[in-house]
C-alpha positions as CSV (number, residue, x, y, z in Angstrom):
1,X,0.0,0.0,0.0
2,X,1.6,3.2,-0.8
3,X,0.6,6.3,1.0
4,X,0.6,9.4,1.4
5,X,3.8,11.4,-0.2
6,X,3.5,11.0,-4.3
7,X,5.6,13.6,-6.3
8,X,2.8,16.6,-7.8
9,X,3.7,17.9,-11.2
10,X,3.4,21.2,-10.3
11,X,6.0,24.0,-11.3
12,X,8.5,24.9,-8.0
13,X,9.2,28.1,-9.7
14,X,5.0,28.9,-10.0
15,X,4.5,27.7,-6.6
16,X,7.4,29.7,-5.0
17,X,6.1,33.1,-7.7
18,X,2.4,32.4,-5.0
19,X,4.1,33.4,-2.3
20,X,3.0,37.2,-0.8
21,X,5.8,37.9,1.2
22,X,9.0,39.1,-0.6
23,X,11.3,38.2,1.8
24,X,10.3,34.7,2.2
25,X,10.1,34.3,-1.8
26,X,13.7,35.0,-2.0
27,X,14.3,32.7,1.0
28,X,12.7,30.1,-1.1
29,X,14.3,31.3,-4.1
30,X,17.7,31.1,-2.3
31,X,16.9,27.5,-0.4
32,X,16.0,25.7,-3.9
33,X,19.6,27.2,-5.1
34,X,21.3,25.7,-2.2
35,X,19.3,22.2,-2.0
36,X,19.7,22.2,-5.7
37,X,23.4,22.8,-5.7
38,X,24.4,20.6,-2.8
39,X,22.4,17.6,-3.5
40,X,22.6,17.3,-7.7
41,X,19.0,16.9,-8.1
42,X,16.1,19.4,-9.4
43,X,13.3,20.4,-7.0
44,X,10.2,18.5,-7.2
45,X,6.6,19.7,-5.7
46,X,5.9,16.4,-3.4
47,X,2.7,18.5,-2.3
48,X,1.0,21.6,-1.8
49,X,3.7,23.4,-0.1
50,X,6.5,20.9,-0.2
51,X,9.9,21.0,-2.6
52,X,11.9,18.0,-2.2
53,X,15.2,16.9,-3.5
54,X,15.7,13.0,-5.0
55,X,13.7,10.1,-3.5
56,X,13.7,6.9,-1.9
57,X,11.6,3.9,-1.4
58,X,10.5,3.1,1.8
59,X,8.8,0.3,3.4
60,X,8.5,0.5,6.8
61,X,5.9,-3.0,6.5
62,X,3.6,-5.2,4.6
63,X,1.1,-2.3,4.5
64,X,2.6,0.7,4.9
65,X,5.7,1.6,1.9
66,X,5.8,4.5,-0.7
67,X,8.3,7.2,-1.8
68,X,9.3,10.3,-0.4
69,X,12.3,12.8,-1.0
70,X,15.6,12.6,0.2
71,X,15.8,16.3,1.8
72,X,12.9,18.7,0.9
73,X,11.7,21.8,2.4
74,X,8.4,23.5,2.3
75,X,6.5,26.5,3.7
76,X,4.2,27.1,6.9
77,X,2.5,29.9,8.0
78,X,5.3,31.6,9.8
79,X,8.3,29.6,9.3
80,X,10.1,27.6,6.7
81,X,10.5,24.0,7.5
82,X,13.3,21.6,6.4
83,X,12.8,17.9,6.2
84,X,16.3,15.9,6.8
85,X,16.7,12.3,7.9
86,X,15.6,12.1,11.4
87,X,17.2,9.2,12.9
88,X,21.4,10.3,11.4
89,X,23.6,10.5,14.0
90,X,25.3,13.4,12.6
91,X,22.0,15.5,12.5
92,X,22.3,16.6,16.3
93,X,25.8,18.0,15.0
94,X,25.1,20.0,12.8
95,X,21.9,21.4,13.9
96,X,24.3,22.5,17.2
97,X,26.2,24.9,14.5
98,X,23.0,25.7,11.9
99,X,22.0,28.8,13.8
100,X,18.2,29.7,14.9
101,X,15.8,27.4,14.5
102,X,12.9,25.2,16.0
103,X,12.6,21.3,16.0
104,X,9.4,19.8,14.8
105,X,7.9,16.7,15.2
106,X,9.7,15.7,11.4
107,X,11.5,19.0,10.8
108,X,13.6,22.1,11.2
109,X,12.0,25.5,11.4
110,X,13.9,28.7,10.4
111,X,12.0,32.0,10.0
112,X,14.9,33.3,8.1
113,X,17.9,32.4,6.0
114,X,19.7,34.9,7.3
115,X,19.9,33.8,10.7
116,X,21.2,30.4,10.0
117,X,24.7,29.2,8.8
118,X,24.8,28.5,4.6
119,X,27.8,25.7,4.8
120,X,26.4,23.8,7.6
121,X,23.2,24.3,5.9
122,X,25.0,22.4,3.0
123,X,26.9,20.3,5.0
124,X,23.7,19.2,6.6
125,X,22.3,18.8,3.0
126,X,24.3,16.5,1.9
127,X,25.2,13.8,4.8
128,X,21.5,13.6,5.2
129,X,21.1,12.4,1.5
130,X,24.2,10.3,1.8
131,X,22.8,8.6,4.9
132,X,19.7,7.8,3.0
133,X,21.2,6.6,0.0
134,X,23.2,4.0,2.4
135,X,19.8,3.3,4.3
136,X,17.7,2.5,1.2
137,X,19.8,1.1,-1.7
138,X,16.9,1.9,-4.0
139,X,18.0,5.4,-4.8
């Protein structure tokens, strides 16, 4: 049974050209640069308000598999969340050094690029997808 997280064919660009305020467009703007750039692969709408970055194949039982992206990021009301792998060792690292932000139940929250560290932002990026790939040889 696959659920819930199926790639939309919606334009990233038209999605992040909805958003009202200009200061989080070019947060989203600059965030799809820098998960573009680190990871090697072109956003993706996974959703309404969801870019994500590559994909694996989960199945976590008989009933319950599907697909989701390796990293992703998407828009709430107020913040900006980032979706990384939850169980890498390394992720308590680097969110020491990211700068401000919020844990969620599944994700980062940041308000605003500028108050969070770009390289460990990429750093972050990228050892989250390798972990992943390692995790889930289906890639």
């Amino acid at each position: 049974m696959t659920i819930h997280r199926m790639k939309k064919e919606d334009s990233v660009i038209e999605f992040i050209e909805t958003i009202e305020d200009e200061k989080r467009r070019k947060d989203c703007i600059k965030l799809l640069e820098i998960f573009e750039d680190s990871s090697g692969f072109i956003g993706k709408m996974w959703g309404p308000n969801i870019i994500g970055f590559g994909k694996y194949h989960y199945k976590l039982n008989d009933q319950i598999e599907g697909d989701a992206p390796l990293i992703a990021f998407g828009l709430k009301k107020s913040k900006i969340s980032l979706y990384f792998a939850q169980d890498n060792i390394n992720r308590d690292r680097y969110l020491k050094e990211l700068g401000k932000h919020t844990l969620g139940k599944t994700c980062v929250y940041i308000s605003d690029i500028e108050h969070i560290d770009v390289k460990v932002l990429k750093h972050l990026i990228v050892d989250s997808m390798k972990y992943l790939q390692n995790q889930y040889d289906n890639t």
